[in-house]
BAFI-400281 format. One line per field, with one value per residue (C-alpha): x, y, z; residue number from 1. Coordinates in steps of 0.001 Angstrom, whole numbers, always signed. Layout:
<rs>
X: c(X, ...) .
Y: c(Y, ...) .
Z: c(Z, ...) .
num: c(NUM, ...) .
</rs>
This chain:
<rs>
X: c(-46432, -42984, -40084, -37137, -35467, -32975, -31056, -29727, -25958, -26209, -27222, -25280, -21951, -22497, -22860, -19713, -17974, -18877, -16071, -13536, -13603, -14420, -12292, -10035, -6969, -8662, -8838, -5393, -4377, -6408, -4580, -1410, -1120, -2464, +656, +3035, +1602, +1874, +6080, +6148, +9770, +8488, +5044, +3986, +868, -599, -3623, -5812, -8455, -7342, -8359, -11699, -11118, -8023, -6121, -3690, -1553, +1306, +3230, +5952, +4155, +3418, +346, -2814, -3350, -6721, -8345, -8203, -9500, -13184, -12562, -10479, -13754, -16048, -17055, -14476, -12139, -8881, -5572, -4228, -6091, -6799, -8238, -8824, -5530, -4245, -6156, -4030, -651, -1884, +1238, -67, -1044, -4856, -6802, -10387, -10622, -13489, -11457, -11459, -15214, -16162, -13986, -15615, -19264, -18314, -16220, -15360, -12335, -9858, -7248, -4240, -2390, -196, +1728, +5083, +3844, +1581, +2474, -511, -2102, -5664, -7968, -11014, -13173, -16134, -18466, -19994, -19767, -21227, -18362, -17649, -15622, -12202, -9743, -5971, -3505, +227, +1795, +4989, +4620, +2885, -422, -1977, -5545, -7177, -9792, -11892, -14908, -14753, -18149, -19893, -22566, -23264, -23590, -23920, -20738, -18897, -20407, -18700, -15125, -13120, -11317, -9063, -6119, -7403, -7747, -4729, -2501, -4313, -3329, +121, +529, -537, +1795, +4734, +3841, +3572, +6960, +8687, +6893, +8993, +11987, +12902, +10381, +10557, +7845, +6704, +3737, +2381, -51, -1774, +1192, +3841, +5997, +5814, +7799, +10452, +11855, +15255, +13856, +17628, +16499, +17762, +15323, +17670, +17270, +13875, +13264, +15591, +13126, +10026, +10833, +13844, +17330, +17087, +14709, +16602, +19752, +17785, +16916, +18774, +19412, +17784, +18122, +16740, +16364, +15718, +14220, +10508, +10724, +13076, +12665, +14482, +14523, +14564, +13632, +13651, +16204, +14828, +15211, +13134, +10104, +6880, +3234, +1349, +1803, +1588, +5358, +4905, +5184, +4641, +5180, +4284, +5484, +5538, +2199, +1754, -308, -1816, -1736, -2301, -585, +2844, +2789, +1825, +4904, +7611, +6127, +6687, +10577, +10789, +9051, +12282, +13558, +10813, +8883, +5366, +3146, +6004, +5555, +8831, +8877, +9581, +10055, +9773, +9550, +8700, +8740, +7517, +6046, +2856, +1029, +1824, -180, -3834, -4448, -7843, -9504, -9954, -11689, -9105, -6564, -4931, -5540, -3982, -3764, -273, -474, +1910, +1676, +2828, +6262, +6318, +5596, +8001, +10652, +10017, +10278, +13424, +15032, +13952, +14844, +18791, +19075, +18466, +20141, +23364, +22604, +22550, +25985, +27418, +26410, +26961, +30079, +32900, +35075, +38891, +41416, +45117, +45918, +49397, +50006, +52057, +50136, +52293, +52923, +52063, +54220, +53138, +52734, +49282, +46080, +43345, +40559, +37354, +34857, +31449, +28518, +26766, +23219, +20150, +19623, +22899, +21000, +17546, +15098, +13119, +16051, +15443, +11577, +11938, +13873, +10996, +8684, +5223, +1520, -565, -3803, -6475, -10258, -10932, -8239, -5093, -3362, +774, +4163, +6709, +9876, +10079, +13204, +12625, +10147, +9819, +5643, +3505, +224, -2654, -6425, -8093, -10396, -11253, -8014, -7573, -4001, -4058, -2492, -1869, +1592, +4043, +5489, +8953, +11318, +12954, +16075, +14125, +11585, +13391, +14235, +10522, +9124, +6839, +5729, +4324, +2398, +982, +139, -1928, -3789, -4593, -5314, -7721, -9531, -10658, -7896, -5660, -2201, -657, +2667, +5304, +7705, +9551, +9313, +9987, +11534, +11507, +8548, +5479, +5449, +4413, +2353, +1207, -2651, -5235, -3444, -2990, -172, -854, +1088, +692, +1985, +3217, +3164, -460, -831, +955, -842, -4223, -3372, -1782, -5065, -7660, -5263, -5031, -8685, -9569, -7914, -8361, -11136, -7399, -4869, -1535, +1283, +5146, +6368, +9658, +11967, +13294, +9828, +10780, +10015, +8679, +8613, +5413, +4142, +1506, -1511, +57, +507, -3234, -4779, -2863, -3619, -7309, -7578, -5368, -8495, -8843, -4852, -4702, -7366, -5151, -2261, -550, +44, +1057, +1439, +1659, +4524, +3362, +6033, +6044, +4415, +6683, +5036, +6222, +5789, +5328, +4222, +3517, +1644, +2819, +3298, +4812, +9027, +9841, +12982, +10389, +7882, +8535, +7310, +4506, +2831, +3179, +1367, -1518, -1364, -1770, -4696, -6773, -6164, -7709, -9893, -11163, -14993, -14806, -16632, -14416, -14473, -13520, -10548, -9168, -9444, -7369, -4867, -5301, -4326, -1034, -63, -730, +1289, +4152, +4690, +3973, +6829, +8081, +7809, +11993, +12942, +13964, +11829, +12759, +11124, +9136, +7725, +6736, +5399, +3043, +1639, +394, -710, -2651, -3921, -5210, -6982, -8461, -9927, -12204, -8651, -8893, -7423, -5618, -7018, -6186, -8499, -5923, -5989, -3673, -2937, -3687, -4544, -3389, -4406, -3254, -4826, -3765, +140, -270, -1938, +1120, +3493, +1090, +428, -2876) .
Y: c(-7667, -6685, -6458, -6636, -3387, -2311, -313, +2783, +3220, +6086, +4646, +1503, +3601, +5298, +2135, +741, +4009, +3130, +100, +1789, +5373, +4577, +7990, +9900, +7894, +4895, +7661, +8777, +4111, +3966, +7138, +6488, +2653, +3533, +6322, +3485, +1319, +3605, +3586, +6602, +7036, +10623, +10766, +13700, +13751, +16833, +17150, +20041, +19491, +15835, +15099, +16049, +19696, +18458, +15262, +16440, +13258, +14450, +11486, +10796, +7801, +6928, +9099, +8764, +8584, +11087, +8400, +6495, +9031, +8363, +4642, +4692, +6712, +3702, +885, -1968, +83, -1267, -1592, -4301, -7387, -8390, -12272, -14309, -15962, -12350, -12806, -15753, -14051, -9886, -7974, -4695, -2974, -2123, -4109, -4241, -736, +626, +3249, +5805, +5451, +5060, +8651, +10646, +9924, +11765, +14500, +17048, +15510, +17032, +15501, +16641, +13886, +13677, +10830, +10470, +10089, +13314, +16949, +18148, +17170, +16402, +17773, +16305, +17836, +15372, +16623, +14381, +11686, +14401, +13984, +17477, +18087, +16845, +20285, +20530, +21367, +21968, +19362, +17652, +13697, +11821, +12425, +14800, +14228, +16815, +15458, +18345, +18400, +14768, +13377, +16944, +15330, +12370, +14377, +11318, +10075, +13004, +12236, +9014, +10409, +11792, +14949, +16491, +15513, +11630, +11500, +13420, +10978, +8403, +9364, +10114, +6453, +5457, +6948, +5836, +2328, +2997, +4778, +1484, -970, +1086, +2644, +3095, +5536, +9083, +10201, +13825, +14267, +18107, +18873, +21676, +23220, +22019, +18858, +15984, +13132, +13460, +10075, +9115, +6774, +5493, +1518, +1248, -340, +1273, +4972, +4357, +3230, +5952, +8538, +7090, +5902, +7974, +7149, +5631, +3294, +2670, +1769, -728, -3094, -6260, -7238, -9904, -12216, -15126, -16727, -20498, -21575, -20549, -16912, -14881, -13374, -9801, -6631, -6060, -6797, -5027, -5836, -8017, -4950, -3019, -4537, -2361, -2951, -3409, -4273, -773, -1391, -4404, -4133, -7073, -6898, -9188, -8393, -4423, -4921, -3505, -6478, -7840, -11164, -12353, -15292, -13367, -11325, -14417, -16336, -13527, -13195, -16974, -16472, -13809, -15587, -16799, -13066, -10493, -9333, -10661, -8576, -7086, -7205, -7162, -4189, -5400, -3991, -7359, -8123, -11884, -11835, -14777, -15766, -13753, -17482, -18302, -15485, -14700, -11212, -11031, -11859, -8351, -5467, -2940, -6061, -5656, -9573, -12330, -16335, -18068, -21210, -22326, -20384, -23748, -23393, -19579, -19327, -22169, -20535, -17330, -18655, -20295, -17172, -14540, -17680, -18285, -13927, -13598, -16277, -14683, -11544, -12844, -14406, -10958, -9294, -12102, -11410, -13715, -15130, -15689, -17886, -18208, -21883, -20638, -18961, -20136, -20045, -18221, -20507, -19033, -16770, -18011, -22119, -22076, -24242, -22271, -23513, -24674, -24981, -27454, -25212, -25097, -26903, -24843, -26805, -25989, -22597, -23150, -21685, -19814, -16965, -15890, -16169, -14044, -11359, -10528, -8270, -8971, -7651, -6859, -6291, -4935, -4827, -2522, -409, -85, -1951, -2399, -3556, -4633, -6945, -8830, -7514, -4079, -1379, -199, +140, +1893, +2729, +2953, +3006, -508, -2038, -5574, -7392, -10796, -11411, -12062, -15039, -15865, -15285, -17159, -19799, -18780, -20636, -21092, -19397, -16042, -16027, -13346, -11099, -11010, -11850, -8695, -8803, -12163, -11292, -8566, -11093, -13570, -10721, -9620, -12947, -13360, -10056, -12068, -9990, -11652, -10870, -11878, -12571, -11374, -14543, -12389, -12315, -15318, -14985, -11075, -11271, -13079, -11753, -14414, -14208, -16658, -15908, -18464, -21576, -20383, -19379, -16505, -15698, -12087, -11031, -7701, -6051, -6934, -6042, -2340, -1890, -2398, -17, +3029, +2607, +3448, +6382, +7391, +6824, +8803, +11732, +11559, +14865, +16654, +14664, +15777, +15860, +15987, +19017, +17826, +20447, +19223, +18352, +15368, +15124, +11906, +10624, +8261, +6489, +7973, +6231, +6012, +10132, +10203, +8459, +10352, +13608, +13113, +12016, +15231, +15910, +12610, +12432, +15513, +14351, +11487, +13687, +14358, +17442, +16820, +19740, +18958, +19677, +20074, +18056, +14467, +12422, +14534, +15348, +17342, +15805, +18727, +16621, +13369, +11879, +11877, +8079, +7575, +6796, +9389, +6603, +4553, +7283, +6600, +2758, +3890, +6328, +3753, +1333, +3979, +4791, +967, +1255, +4048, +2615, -892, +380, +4102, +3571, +2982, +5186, +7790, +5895, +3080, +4578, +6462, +3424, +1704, +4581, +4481, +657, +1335, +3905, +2167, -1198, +592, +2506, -343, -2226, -4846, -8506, -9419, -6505, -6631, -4638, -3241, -4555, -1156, -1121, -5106, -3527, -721, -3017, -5464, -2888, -1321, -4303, -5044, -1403, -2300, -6279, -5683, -5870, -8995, -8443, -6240, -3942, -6229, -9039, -11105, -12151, -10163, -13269, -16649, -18785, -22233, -23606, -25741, -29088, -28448, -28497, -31074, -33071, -32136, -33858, -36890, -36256, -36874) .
Z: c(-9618, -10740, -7810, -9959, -11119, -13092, -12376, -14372, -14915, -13380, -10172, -10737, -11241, -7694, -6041, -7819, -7118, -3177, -3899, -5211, -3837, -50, +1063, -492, +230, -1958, -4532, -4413, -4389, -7610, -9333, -8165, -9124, -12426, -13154, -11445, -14045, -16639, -16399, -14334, -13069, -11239, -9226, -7371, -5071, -3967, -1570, +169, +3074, +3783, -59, -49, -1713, -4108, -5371, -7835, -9366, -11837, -13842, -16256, -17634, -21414, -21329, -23351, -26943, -27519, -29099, -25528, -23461, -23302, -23309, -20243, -18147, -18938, -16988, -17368, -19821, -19360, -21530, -19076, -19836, -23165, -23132, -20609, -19897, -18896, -15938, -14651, -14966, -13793, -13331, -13437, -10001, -11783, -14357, -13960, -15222, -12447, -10446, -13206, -13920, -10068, -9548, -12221, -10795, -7459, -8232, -10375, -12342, -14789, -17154, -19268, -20865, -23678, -25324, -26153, -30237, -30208, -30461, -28335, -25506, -24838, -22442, -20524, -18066, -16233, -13485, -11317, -14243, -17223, -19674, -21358, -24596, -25209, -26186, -26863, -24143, -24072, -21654, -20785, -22002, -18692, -16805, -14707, -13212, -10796, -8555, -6579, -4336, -4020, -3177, -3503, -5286, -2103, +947, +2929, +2291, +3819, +6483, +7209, +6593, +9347, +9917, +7410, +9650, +9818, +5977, +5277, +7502, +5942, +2173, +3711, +5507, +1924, -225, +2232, +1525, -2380, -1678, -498, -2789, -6001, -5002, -8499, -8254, -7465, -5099, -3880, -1274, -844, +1859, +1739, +574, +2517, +1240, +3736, +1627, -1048, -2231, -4526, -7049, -7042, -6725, -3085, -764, +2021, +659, +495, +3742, +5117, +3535, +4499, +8358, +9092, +10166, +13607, +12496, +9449, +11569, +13594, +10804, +9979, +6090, +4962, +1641, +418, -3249, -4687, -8008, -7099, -5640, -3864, -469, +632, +2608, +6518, +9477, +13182, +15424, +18179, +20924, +18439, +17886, +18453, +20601, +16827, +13162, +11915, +10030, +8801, +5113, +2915, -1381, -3515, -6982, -6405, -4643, -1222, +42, +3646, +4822, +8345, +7894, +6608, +9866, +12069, +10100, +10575, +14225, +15058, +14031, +16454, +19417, +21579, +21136, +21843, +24933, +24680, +22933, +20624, +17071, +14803, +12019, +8097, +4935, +3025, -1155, -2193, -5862, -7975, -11623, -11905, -12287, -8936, -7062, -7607, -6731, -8162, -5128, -3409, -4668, -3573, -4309, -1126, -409, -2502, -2591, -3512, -5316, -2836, +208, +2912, +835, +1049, +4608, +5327, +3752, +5155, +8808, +7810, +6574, +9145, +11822, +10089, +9819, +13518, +14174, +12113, +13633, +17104, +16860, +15235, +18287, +20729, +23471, +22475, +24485, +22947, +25029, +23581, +24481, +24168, +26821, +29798, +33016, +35904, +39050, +42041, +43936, +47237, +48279, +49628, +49034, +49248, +52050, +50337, +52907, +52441, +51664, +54601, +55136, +55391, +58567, +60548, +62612, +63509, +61144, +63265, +63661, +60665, +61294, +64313, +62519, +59606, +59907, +61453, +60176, +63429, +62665, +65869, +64339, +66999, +67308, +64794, +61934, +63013, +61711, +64105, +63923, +66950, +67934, +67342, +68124, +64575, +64004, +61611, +62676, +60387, +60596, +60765, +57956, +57305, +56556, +54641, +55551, +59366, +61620, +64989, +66820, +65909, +68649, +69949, +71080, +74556, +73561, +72612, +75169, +77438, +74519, +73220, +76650, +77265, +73121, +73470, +76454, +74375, +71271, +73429, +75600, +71843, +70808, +74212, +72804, +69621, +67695, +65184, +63522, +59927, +59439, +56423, +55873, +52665, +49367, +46635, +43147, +43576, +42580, +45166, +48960, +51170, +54093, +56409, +57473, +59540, +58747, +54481, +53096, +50389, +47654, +46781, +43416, +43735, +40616, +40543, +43974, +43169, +39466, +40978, +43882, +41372, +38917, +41691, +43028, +38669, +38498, +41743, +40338, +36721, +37232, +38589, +37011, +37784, +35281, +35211, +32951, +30975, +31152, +27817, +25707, +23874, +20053, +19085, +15630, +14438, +12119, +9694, +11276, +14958, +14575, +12979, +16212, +19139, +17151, +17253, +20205, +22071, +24238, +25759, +26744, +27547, +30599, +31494, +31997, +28248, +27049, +23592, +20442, +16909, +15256, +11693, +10323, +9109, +11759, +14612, +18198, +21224, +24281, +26712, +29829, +31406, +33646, +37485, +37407, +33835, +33186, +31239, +29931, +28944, +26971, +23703, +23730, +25861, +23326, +21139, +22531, +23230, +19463, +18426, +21275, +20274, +16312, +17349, +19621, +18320, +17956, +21989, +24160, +25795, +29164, +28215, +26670, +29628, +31842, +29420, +29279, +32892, +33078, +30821, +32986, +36223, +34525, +33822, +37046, +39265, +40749, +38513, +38682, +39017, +40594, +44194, +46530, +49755, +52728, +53719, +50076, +50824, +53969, +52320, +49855, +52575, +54550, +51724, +51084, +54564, +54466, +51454, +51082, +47832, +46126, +44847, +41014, +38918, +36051, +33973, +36075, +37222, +40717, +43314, +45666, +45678, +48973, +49899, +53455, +55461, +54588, +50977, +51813, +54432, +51615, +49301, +52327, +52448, +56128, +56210) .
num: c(1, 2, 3, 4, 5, 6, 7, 8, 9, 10, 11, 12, 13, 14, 15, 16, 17, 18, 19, 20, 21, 22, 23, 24, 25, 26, 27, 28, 29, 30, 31, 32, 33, 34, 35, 36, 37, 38, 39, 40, 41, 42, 43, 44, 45, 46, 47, 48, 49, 50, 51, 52, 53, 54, 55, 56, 57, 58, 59, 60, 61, 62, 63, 64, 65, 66, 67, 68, 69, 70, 71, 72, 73, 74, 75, 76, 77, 78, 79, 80, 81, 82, 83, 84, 85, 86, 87, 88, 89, 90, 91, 92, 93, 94, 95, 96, 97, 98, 99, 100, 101, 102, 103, 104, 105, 106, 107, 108, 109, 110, 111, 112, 113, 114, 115, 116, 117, 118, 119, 120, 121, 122, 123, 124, 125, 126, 127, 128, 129, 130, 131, 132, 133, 134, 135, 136, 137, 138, 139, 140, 141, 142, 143, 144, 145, 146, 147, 148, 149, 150, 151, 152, 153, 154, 155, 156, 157, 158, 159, 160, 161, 162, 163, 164, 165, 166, 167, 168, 169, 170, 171, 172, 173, 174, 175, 176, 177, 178, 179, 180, 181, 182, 183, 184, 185, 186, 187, 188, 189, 190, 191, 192, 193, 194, 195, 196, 197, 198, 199, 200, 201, 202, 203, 204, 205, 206, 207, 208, 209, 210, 211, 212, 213, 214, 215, 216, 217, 218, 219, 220, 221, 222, 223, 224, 225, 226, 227, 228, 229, 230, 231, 232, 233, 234, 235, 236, 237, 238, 239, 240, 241, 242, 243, 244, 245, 246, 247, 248, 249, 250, 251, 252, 253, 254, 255, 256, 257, 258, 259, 260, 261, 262, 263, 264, 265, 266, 267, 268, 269, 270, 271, 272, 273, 274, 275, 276, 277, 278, 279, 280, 281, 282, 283, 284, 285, 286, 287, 288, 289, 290, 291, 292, 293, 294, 295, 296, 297, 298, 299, 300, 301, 302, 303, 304, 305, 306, 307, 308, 309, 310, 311, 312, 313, 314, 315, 316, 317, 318, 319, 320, 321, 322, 323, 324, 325, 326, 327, 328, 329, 330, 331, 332, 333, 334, 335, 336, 337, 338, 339, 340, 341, 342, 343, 344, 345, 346, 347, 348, 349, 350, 351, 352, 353, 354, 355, 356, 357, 358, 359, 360, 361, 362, 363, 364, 365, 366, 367, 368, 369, 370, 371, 372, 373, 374, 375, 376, 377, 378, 379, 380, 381, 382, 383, 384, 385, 386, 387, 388, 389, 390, 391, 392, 393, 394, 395, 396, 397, 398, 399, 400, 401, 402, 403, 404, 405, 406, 407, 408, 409, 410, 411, 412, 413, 414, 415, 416, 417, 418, 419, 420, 421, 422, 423, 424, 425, 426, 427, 428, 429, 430, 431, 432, 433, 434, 435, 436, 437, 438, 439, 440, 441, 442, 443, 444, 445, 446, 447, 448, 449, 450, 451, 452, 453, 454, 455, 456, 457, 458, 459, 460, 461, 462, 463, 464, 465, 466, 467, 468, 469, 470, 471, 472, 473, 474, 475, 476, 477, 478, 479, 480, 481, 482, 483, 484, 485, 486, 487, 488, 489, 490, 491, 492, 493, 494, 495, 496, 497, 498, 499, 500, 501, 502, 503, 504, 505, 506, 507, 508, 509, 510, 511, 512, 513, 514, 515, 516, 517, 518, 519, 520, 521, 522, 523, 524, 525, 526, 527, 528, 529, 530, 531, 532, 533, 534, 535, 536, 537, 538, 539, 540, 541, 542, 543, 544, 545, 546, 547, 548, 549, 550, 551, 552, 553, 554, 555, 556, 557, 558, 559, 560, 561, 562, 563, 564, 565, 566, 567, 568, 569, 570, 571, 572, 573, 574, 575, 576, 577, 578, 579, 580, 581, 582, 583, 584, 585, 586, 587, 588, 589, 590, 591, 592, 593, 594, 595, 596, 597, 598, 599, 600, 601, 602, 603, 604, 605, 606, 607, 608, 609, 610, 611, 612, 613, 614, 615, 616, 617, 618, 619, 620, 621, 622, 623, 624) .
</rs>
């Protein structure tokens, strides 16, 4: 029995068309590329519906001779290779000559082109891959191809695309990148009516980059330049104080060709180590150009990948550049210190030697006045949860629970007795009862409170301790989340994709306590309101991080997303490790914590405190 078909080419070019024309914005990559490599100095996009109802490309190119017209609709029509050792040196953007073919077969498709040697113009209409006749038309010299109702003839595939908005940001994001890869090149963007980009095309990588990411962000970047006998390196980098959560803005071009490479980004990344908050990742608009024989870009379909004949050198160069411009950069915008030599110190008016006196031991007072003076965790199972210093009457009274930070009282010496005299009486009737008390001893490196409990000492981490605390309070209210209304809303400026992702997803932030608007401009939102707990100083960095979230993380169920935008919230409200925290706050925490003993870890699943007992540090002291 036969099992092998054949397939007709009308089947075959729909599947091939699935490679090439995923969405619209692989569309508009094919079209575009093909005017850039057609000498276009002047490139104007226009799009309806996200894409899906019009992709209108208009170019300055060459053009098409008539003669080349049907040729350049078939399967593997090119004018960019000729023999096989083209293949080995490709500097052209396209060359296998499938995106034109793969269009036509699911959409209605129009072209007007005219060369710079022919009077008239030529005309070609193709629906759904059924060529129709070739007329004249009266045209400027360049291309313009009109691509409607894309994939009105596959149903299914509409399916899988998102909302207009989605696709539309998409095709924008795109074009920006296409925008910086040629800045010799004039580009236009029109969305459904409205122009979102207008570029130079004067040659400057600055003016480009000032068009395409705006001023501020333009006037954070650092210069870079870099050239030996091989390839030359140039472009920009962040400054480290403005590196972002993801790797949305890093741009990498190799020869022209907007390319990604994990081990470029992990490369420029390494140079910035030393300098950056973890999870940062520095921005870059970056251009390696090198003899076409020395990069192999035929190894991607969409020929967004590529393999360098000598990538170790490449990426060892890179690091070394990016590591001597911050380096440069850091020294530019170091403090200095000048001292003139020269100068004539004054003698002193007055004949004195000042008094130095020895730094004083540790072990001069007794430790245990200090002790004495901290606060004190009481904790009655039976009865009530207390604070108290031992030499005041200060308390706070709470409800008891369970408690896993309790200890008995601590021995005083003779010298207090008669000062706490009545107080200890009250610990060891307590004590008698079966009742126990913890102790606060402080706080360590502003950043662990320690607490002495049933022969352990336990280190609590309190911006753990705090975080853990502020997400079940976030989560317990998240059906009545409150927000803070700015009474300034703050416009935010983001890019293409990082807009895309909070747009969609205005419903779910607006439950965790955002009330964000569109501002039908280029990647611009108005923030209208916060969250209770969220800095408002610190808002900016915090949407994007939620934007580089939902992007990596958008096929997530709902839930899962607000607990994470839950977690970021709680994290950066919580008290921060470093920061010094008053000893009432130190107080609440432990008391919380005591009302509360199935806190053992943060949202993030680290644990709150650790435990050491007594055995352990007399171990440590080799007492045993």
């Amino acid at each position: 029995m036969k099992r092998i078909n054949i397939l007709t080419s009308r089947v075959s070019q729909l599947v091939a068309a699935g490679e090439v024309a995923e969405n619209p914005a692989s569309v508009v990559k094919e079209l575009v590329e093909n005017s850039i490599d057609a000498g276009a100095k002047r490139i104007v996009i226009e799009i309806k519906s996200g894409g899906t109802k019009l992709i209108k490309i208009t170019d300055n190119g060459h053009g098409m001779y008539r003669d080349d017209v049907f040729d350049a609709f078939a399967r593997h029509g090119t004018s960019k290779i000729h023999d096989m050792e083209d293949i080995t040196k490709i500097g052209s953007l396209g060359f296998r000559g499938e995106a034109l073919a793969s269009i036509c077969s699911v959409s209605q498709l129009e072209l007007v082109t005219r060369s710079k040697d022919e009077n008239l113009g030529t005309k070609l209409c193709i629906n759904g891959g059924e060529f129709g006749q070739i007329t004249d038309a009266g045209c400027a010299q360049g291309t313009i191809i009109s691509v409607k109702n894309l994939f009105y003839n596959i149903p299914a595939r509409l399916k899988f695309l998102k909302s207009d908005i989605s696709e539309g940001n998409k095709i924008s994001s795109l074009i920006d990148k296409l925008a910086l890869s040629h800045p010799e090149i004039f580009f236009r963007l029109i969305r459904d009516g409205k122009e979102v980009l207008c570029t130079q095309g004067d040659s400057k990588i600055s003016t480009a980059i000032y068009s395409v990411y705006g001023r501020e962000f333009y006037e954070n970047l650092i210069e870079v330049k870099h050239k030996n006998d091989d390839f030359e390196i140039n472009g920009y980098i962040s400054k480290p104080d403005k590196c972002r959560p993801g790797r949305s803005i890093q741009n990498f071009f190799v020869n022209g060709r907007l390319v990604k490479s994990k081990n470029l980004s992990i490369t420029l990344e390494d140079s910035f180590k030393s300098l950056v908050t973890l999870g940062k990742k520095p921005c870059c608009v970056l251009y390696i150009t090198m003899p076409y024989n020395m990069v192999d870009v035929n190894v991607h379909p969409a020929k967004t990948e590529v393999k360098f004949a000598n990538e170790e050198e490449i990426l060892r160069e890179l690091n070394t550049v990016v590591t001597k411009t911050l380096n440069e950069y850091n020294l530019e915008t170091s403090p200095v210190l000048e001292f003139n030599r020269n100068i004539t110190q004054k003698k002193p008016e007055h004949n004195f030697r000042p008094v130095i006196e020895p730094p004083k031991s540790i072990f001069t007072e007794p430790a245990y006045k200090n002790i004495a003076t901290k606060p004190k965790l009481e904790f009655n199972q039976k009865d009530t949860l207390s604070f108290s210093y031992l030499r005041t009457e200060n308390k706070i009274e709470i409800k008891p629970k369970s408690s896993p930070i309790v200890e008995k009282a601590p021995n005083i010496p003779n010298e207090e007795k008669k000062e706490t005299e009545v107080k200890v009486q009250n610990i060891e009737n307590l004590l008698n009862n079966n009742e126990f008390s913890g102790k606060i001893l402080g706080e360590v490196f502003n950043c662990y409170i320690i607490v002495e409990h049933d022969h352990k000492l336990i280190l609590i981490d309190k911006h753990a301790a705090h975080e853990r605390i502020l997400f079940e309070k976030i989560k317990n209210q998240s059906s009545e989340m409150s927000s803070q209304v700015l009474l300034n809303p703050k416009i935010l400026r983001l890019e293409k994709e990082e807009y895309a992702v909070i747009i969609e997803n205005l419903s779910l932030l607006s439950q965790a306590g955002y009330n964000i608007v569109d501002n039908n401009k280029n990647g611009e939102i108005i923030l209208k309101s916060i969250p209770m707990h969220e800095n408002i100083s610190d808002i900016e960095q915090s949407i994007i991080e939620l934007s580089d979230h939902l992007l990596r993380n958008n096929k997530n169920a709902n839930t899962e997303k607000l607990n994470w935008l839950y977690n970021n919230i709680a994290c950066r409200s919580a008290i921060k490790s470093g920061h010094k925290t008053s000893t009432e706050e130190i107080k609440k925490l432990v008391q919380t914590l005591c009302e509360n003993p199935g806190l053992r870890n943060c949202p993030h699943g680290r644990p709150i405190y650790v435990e050491f007992d007594k055995k352990y540090i007399e171990n440590k002291f080799e007492r045993t």
